[in-house]
C-alpha positions as CSV (number, residue, x, y, z in Angstrom):
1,X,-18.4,-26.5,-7.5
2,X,-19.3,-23.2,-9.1
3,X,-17.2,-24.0,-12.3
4,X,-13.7,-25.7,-12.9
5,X,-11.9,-22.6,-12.5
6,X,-13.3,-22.1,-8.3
7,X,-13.5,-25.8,-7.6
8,X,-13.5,-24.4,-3.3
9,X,-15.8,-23.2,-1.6
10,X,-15.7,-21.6,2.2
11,X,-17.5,-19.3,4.7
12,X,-14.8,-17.4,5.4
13,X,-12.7,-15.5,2.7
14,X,-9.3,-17.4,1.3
15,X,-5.9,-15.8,1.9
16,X,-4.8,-13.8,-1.4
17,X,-1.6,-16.0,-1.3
18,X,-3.3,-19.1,-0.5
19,X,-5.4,-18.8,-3.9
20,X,-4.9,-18.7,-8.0
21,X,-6.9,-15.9,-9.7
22,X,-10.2,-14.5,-8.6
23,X,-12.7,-15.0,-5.4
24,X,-16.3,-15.4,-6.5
25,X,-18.8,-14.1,-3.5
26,X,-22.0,-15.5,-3.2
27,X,-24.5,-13.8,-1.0
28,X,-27.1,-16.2,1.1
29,X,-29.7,-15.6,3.5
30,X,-29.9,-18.6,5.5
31,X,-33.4,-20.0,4.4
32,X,-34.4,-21.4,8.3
33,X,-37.3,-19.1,9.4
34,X,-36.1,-19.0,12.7
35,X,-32.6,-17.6,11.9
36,X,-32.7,-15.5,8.3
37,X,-29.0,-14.6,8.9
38,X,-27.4,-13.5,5.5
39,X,-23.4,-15.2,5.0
40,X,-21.4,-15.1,2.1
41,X,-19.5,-18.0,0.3
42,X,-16.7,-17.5,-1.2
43,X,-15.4,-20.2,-4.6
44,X,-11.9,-20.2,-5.4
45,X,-9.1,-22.0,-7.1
46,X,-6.9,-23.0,-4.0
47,X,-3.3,-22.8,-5.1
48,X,-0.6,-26.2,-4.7
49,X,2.5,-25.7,-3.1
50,X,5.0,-28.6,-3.1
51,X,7.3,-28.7,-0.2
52,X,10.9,-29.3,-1.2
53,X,13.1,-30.7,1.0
């Protein structure tokens, strides 16, 4: 968890309408030798929807 406020994290960046507030982005470089690829994570507050029937 990067703070209470962007309690998910994924590799692939969130829908704006799937979120609340901001996207912190991360930058990596994959620490095996062999590979060294860079890849970003992305924290975010992931916004509750209620389904009403």
């Amino acid at each position: 968890m990067k703070d209470k406020r962007h309690s998910f994290a994924s590799v692939k960046e969130p829908q704006k309408d799937k979120i609340t507030g901001d996207v912190i982005v991360e930058k990596h470089v994959c620490r095996n030798p062999k590979c060294q690829k860079p890849f970003i994570i992305y924290w975010f507050d992931l916004r509750m929807h209620i389904d009403r029937m």
